[in-house]
N, C-alpha and C positions, 0 to 999 in steps of 0.2 A: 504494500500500500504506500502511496508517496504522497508528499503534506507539500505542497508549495502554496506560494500566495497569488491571489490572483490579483488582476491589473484592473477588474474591470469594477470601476465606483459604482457603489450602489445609492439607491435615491435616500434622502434621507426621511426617516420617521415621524409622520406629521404630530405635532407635539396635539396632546390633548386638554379639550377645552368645555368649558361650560358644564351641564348633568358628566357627562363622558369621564373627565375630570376628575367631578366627585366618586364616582363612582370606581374607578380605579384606585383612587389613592384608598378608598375601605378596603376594597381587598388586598391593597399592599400593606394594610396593615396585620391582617389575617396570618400574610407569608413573610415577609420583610421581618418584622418587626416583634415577631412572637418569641423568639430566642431572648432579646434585651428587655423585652418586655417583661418580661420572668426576674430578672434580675433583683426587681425590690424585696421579692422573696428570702434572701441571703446575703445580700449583697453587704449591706448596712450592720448588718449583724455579725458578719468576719470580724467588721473592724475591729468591733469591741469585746465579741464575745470567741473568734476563733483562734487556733494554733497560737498565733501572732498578733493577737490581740490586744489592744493598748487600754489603759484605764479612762473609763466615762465622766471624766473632765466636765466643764464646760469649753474652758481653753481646745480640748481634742475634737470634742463634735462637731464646734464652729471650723476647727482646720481641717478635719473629715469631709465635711459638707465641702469644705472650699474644695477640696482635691476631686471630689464629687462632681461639682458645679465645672469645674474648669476642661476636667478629664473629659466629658460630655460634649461639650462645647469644640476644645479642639480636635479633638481625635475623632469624633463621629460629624459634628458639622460644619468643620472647617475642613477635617484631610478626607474622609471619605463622604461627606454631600455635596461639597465645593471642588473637591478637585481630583480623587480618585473616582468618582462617578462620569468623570469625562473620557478617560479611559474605556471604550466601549469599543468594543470588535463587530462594527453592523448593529449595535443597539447590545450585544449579549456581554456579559460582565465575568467576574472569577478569573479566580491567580492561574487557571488555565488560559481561560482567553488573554488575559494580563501579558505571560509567557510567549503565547503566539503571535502577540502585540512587537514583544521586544525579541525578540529573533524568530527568526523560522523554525520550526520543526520538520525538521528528516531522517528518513531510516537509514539516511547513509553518516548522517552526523555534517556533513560538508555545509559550509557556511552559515552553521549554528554556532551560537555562543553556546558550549557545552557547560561554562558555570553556571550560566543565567537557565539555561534549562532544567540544572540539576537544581536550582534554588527553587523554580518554577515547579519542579515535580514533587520535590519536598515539604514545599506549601503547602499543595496541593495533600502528600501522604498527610498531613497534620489536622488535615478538615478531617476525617475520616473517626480522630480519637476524638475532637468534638463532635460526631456523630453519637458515638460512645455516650459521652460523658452530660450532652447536654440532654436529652430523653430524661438519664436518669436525676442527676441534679434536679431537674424543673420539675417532676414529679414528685420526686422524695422530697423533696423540698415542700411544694404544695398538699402534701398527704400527713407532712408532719405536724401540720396545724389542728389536727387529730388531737396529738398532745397537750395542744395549748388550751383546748375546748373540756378535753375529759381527761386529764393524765391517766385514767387505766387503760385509755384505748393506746400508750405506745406499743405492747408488743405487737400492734395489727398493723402499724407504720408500714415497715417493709415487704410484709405479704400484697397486703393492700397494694401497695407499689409496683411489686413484681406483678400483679394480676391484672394493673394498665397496662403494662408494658406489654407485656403479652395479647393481650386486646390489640390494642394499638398497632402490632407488629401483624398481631393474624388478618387485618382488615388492609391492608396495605395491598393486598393484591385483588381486591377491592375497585383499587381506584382511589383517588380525594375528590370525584364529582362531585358528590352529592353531599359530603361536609363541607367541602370546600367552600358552597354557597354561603353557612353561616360563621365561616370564620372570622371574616369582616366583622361584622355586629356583634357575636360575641365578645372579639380583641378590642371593639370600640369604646363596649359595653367595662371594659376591664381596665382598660386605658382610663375612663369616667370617674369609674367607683376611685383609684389609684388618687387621683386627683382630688376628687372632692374629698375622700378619709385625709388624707395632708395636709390639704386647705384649712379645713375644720381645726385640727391640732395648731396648724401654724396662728389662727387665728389668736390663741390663746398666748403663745411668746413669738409672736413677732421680730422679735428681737435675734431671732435664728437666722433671716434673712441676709445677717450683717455678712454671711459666707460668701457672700457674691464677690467679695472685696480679694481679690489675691493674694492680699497680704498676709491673711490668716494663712491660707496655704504655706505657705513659705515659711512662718514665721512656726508652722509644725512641726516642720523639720528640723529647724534650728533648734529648736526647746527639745525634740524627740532624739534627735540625730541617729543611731544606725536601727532603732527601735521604729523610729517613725519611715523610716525606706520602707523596713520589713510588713509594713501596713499598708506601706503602697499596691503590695502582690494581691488583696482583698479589695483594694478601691479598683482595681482594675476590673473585676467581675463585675462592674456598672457597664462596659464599653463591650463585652464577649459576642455582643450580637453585632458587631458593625462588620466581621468580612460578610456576612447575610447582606449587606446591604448592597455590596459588588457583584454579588456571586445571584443576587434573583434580578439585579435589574434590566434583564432581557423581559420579563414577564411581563411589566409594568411600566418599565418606561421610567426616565432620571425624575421630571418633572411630577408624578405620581406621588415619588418617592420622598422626594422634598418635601412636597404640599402636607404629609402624611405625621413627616417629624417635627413639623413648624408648627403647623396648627395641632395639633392631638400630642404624639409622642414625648418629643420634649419637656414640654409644660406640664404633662400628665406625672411624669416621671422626676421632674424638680420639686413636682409639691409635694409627691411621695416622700421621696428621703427627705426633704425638710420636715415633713411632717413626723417622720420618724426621729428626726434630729431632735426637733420640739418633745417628743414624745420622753427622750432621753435625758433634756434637760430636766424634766421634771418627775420622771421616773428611772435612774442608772439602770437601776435593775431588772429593768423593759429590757436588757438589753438579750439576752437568750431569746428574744425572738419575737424584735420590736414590731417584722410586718404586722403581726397577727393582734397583736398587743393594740393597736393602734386603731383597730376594730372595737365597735360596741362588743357586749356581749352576745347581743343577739342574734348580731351579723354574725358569728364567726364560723356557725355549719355552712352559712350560704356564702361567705368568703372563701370556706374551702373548694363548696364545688366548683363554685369558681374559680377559684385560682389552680382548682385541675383542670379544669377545660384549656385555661390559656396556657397551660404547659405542655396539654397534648396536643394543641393546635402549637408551641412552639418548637415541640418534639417533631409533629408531621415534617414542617420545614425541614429542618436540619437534616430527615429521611430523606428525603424528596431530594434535597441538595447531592447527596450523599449517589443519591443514583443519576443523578442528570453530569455528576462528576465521573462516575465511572463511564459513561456512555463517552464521555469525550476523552477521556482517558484511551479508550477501546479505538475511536475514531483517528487520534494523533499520534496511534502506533507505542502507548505507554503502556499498553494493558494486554492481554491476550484475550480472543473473543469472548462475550461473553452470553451466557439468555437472557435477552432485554423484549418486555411483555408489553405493548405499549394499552392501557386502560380505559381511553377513551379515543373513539373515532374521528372526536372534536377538536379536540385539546392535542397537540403530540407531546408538550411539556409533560405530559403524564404520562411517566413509564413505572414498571417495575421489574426488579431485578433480584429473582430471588435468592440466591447467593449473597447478595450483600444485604437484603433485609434479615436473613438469618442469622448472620453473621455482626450484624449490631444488633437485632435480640439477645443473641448469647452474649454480647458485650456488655450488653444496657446490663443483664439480670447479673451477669459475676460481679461487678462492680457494685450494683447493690447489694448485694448478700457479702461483699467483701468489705467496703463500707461504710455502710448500713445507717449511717445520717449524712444529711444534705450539708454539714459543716466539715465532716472526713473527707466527702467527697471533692469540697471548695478547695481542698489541699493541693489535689490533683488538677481539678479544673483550672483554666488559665494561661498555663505556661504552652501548651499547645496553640490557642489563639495569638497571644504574642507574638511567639515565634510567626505564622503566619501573618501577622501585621508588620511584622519588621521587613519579613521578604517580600512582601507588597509594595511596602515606601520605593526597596533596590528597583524590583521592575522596575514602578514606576518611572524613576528618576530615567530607567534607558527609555521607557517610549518618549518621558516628554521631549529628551532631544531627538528618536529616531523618526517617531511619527509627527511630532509637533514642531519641530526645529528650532528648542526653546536652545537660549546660550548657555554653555557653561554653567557662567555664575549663579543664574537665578533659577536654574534646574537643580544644582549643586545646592544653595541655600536654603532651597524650601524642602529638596529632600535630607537635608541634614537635619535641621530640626524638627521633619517626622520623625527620623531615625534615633535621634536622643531621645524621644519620649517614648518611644516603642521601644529601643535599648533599657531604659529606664524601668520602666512595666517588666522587662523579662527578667531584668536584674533581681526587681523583686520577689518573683516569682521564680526564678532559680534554683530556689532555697526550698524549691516545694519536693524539687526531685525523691528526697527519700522518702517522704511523707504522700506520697503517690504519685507524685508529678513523671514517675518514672515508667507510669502505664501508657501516656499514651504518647508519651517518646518513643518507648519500646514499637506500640504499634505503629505508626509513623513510619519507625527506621524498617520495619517488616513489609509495610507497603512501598515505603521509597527502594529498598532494596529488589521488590518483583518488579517493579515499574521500570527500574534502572538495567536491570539483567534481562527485563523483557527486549526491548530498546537497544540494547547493544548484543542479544543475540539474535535477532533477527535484522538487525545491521549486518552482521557474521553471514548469518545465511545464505542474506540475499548476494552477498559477493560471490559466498562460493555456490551458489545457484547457478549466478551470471558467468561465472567460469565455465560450467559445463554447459553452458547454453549457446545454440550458433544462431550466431547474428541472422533478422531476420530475413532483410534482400536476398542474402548468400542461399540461404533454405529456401528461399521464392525464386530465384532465379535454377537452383539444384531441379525442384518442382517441374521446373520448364523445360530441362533437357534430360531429367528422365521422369516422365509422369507415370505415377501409381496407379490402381485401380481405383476408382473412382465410383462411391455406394450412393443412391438416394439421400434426399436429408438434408438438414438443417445440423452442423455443429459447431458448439459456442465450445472455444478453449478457454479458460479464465486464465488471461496474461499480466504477472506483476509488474512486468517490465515489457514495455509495449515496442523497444526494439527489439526485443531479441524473442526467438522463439521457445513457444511452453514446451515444459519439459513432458506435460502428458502428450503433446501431440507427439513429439517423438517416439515417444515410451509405443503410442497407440500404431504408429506406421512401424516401428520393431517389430511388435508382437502379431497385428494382425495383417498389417501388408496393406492397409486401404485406408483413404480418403472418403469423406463426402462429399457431394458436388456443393456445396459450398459449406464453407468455413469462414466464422465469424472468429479473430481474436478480440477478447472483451477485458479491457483494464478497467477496474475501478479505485480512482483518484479521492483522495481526501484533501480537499482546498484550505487552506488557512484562514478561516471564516467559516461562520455559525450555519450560516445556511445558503444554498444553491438557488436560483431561481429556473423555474422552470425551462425555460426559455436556452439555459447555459448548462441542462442537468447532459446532453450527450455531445457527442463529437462522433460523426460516423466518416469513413476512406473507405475509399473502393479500390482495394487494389488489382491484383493482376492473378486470369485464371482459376476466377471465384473464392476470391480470399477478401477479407473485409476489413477493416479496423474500428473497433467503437471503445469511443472513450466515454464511460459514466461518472458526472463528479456529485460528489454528496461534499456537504460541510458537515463541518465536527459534531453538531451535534442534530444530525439526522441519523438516519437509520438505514441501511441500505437498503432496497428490493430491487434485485435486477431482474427478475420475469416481469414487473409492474414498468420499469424503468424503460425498458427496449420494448416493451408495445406497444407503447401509447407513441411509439415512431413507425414512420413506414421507410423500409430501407427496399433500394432495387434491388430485385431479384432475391429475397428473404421474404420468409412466412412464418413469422415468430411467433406466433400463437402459442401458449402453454404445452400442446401435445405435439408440433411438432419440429421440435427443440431437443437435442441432446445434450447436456452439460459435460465437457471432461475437465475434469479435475485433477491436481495433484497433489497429492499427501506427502509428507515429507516426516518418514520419523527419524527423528533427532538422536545424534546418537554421540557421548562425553566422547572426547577422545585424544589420545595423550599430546596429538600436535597444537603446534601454539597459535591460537584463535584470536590472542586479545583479552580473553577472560581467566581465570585462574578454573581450574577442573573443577571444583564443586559449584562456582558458577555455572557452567558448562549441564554439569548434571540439574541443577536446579533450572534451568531453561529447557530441558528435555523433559523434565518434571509438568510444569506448565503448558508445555506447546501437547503434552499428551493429554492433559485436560480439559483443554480449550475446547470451546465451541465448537463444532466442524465448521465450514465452511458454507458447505450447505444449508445449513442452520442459519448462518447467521447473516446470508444472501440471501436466506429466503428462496431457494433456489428445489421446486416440487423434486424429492428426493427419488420419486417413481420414473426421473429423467434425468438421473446423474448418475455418470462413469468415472470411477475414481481410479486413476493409475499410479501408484505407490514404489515407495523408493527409501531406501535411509542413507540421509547423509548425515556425516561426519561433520562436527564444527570444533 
């Protein structure tokens, strides 16, 4: 499969306006916004009451709040509303697109920045443990207010928890149709309550507001010094939802997404933790678990179930991300195939993939039962999104000079000081590593590790593919001066490399001694961009002696079908219809072997490992399996 970029501009996306408008930015809050939304959950409550917790002051809550207030403001609406949100590949967002933004991606590796891809693919492994870790966080978290309503109900905490979870995950193949519709209104509905429980509190000490001033910020550290860093890694879990905010804005639109955090988000979310701030000056002791605390009494069963809802709507997110990440992962040659389910006929943003949703079940549930409170789990939480924030600012800083043609200096100083405060945040959180921060490193380095050997063993291949392959004219010209027999028929060879000829046609004129009266070779291209328009999805040649050339391109994060793809064309002298089409195919098993490849031998076996478990092909072209010839071979890499 080859990744290049294409030449050709696309129109740009007509901004939305008026009802249209409204109506979007609810449902970007539904998806966008349901991860940070969660955050007043635990957030507030680290400070004071977790691992690294510092004492409930007044002096501390006012510098708390400020670090709160400020952290909000530049990290989520100055670096990613204002100026990472402009970074868009065709409208579609994520440190994937980001990556294919700042260099190309290729199988062969040539003329990619091989650091900037590995930072890019690394990113990318780190969303994967915030899969993990946000499900469970937002629900243990919102399930534990159990506690705060009846303390005999804590041993049900974490049953109760695991048994969303599992909901949650079983209904995923499903679809999000049909919740989808009310996730808006109920996030809006939550975003509300947040706000006005705040307001109400703040009413009372007003005087809390003084945090706006950044002095206090500052002035916490100085009085805290290496105590007060260590509280910094807690103030950061206000901000854990802003790569969500790059990574869905293909769905929605920049403009939605703004509108969303300006009017609703923000404001909803400063009166919160002020309110909690307030709550604290007047009660320290609120502080084990000021969200909930900050509720009436009588609110607080109907604050649970709500604050489960909006965990599981900010849980879906993060799912949802998690496979729309693997799909282009699969697409830009990081991944080996994979089964991707698409759920609605409507919608294509809605796929499922069941291997990775099983696979963050078993995550969500160990880590709960491992655990087993939402303040254990804030340990861990963090230092993964960090990390991903930091190599966000790097991209960045290459697109704005590769694609935008900013100078130097003023690419250089805006992305330095993202990077000091992204630095800053992971420093904090660094410290989390023994205390769990080490799980979804771990996973991470296990994803960046298959991503990276997938990628550079199918770089391998394809050379030594291309070695035993004869170029094509040579084989078309051969054709002409001594021609084979020649059978009825329609056959498609699936070609990687669109010079040179497939190995199954060879394999097929070995063994059987015949030709079709025409032969189509079919490459399909993956373009550096989200999506293809119709119009530019083929390329068809007619060559010579009923030989054909068709090129199919998809972007990264489409889906292939090439029976759909090559009918909806009419090619001379072809009758592509479903039955009368032969597909040959070739197989290639992979086999470690002691010459030098590039890769060290247990790499070598672990991409033999994978290429045997992958998807076929068939599969995952979509290609009717009751018309495909598979001619098989093992090579050596």
């Amino acid at each position: 499969m080859d990744i290049h970029t294409t030449s050709t501009p696309q129109p740009p996306r007509e901004e939305p306006q008026g009802r249209y408008l409204a109506v979007l930015s609810l449902a970007a809050l539904g998806v966008v916004y349901g991860d940070i939304g969660t955050s007043p959950l635990y957030a507030l409550r680290e400070c004071f009451h977790g691992p690294h917790s510092i004492e409930a002051t007044p002096e501390n809550i006012i510098g708390v709040l400020s670090l709160i207030f400020w952290s909000l403001i530049i990290v989520i609406s100055i670096k990613y509303l204002a100026f990472v949100l402009r970074a868009d590949n065709q409208g579609e967002g994520g440190i994937l697109s980001l990556a294919a933004l700042a260099t190309p991606i290729k199988p062969s590796g040539r003329t990619e920045k091989r650091g900037l891809i590995a930072f890019g693919v690394f990113g990318a492994a780190l969303l994967y443990g915030d899969g993990v870790l946000t499900p469970a966080i937002s629900v243990l978290g919102a399930v534990e207010g159990l506690s705060v309503a009846t303390p005999a109900l804590t041993p049900f905490v974490v049953p109760v928890t695991i048994g969303i979870l599992i909901a949650l995950f079983l209904f995923q193949s499903r679809g999000t149709a049909g919740i989808g519709k009310v996730f808006g209104p109920v996030t809006l509905l939550w975003f509300l309550t947040l706000g006005i429980l705040g307001l109400l509190q703040i009413v009372h000490y007003s005087h809390i507001l003084v945090a706006v001033n950044p002095f206090y910020a500052v002035n916490f550290f100085v009085a805290n010094g290496w105590h007060g860093f260590l509280v910094l890694g807690s103030v950061f879990l206000v901000v854990t939802g802003g790569e969500a905010l790059y990574a869905d804005m293909g769905h929605f639109g920049v403009r939605p997404i703004r509108l969303a955090w300006f009017t609703i988000v923000l404001p909803s979310l400063l009166l919160n933790y002020f309110g909690q701030g307030a709550l604290l000056l007047e009660n320290p002791a609120a502080a084990t678990n000021p969200f909930y605390m900050l509720a009436p009494e009588w609110m607080l069963y109907p604050m649970i179930i709500l604050a489960t809802c909006a965990a599981v709507i900010a849980s879906q997110a993060v799912i949802s991300g998690a496979f729309s990440l693997t799909m282009q992962a699969v697409q830009l040659g990081l991944s080996p195939r994979i089964r991707i389910n698409h759920t609605s006929t409507r919608e294509f943003g809605q796929i499922y993939i069941p291997a990775i949703n099983w696979a963050l079940m078993a995550g969500c549930i160990a880590v709960v039962l491992g655990f087993r409170t939402s303040s254990n789990l804030a340990a861990a939480y963090g230092i993964a999104v960090t990390s991903t924030m930091a190599i966000t600012t790097i991209l960045f800083y290459f697109v704005a000079r590769r694609i935008w043609n900013w100078g130097l200096l003023p690419a250089f100083a805006l992305a330095l000081i993202f990077l000091a405060i992204d630095l800053a945040f992971f420093g904090a959180n660094i410290i989390k590593v023994l205390d769990g921060g080490w799980f979804p490193l771990l996973l991470a380095a296990a994803v960046f590790l298959v991503m990276m050997t997938w990628k550079k063993g199918r770089s391998i291949l394809s050379r030594r593919l291309q070695d035993e392959t004869q170029d094509l004219e040579e084989f078309l010209d051969e054709i002409e001066r001594h021609p084979p027999i020649r059978v009825p028929g329609t056959a498609v060879f699936m070609n990687g490399n669109a010079t040179r000829t497939p190995q199954a046609l060879l394999h097929n004129l070995e063994h059987n001694k015949v030709l079709h009266e025409r032969v189509l070779f079919l490459t399909v291209k993956t373009k550096q961009q989200p999506f293809v328009a119709p119009e530019e999805r083929v390329e068809f040649e007619q060559l010579t002696n009923g030989f054909s050339r068709l090129r199919v391109y998809y972007g990264y994060m489409e889906e292939p079908n090439i029976p759909e793809a090559i009918e909806k064309y009419a090619y001379p002298g072809f009758k592509l219809g479903p039955n009368e089409v032969t597909y040959f195919l070739g197989r290639e098993t992979i086999i470690a072997s002691a010459k030098h490849s590039g890769m060290s031998r247990w790499r070598e076996r672990l991409f033999a490992l994978i290429a045997r478990n992958a998807t076929s092909a068939t599969a995952y072209f979509r290609i009717p399996p009751n018309r495909v010839v598979e001619m098989g071979e093992q090579v050596e890499i």
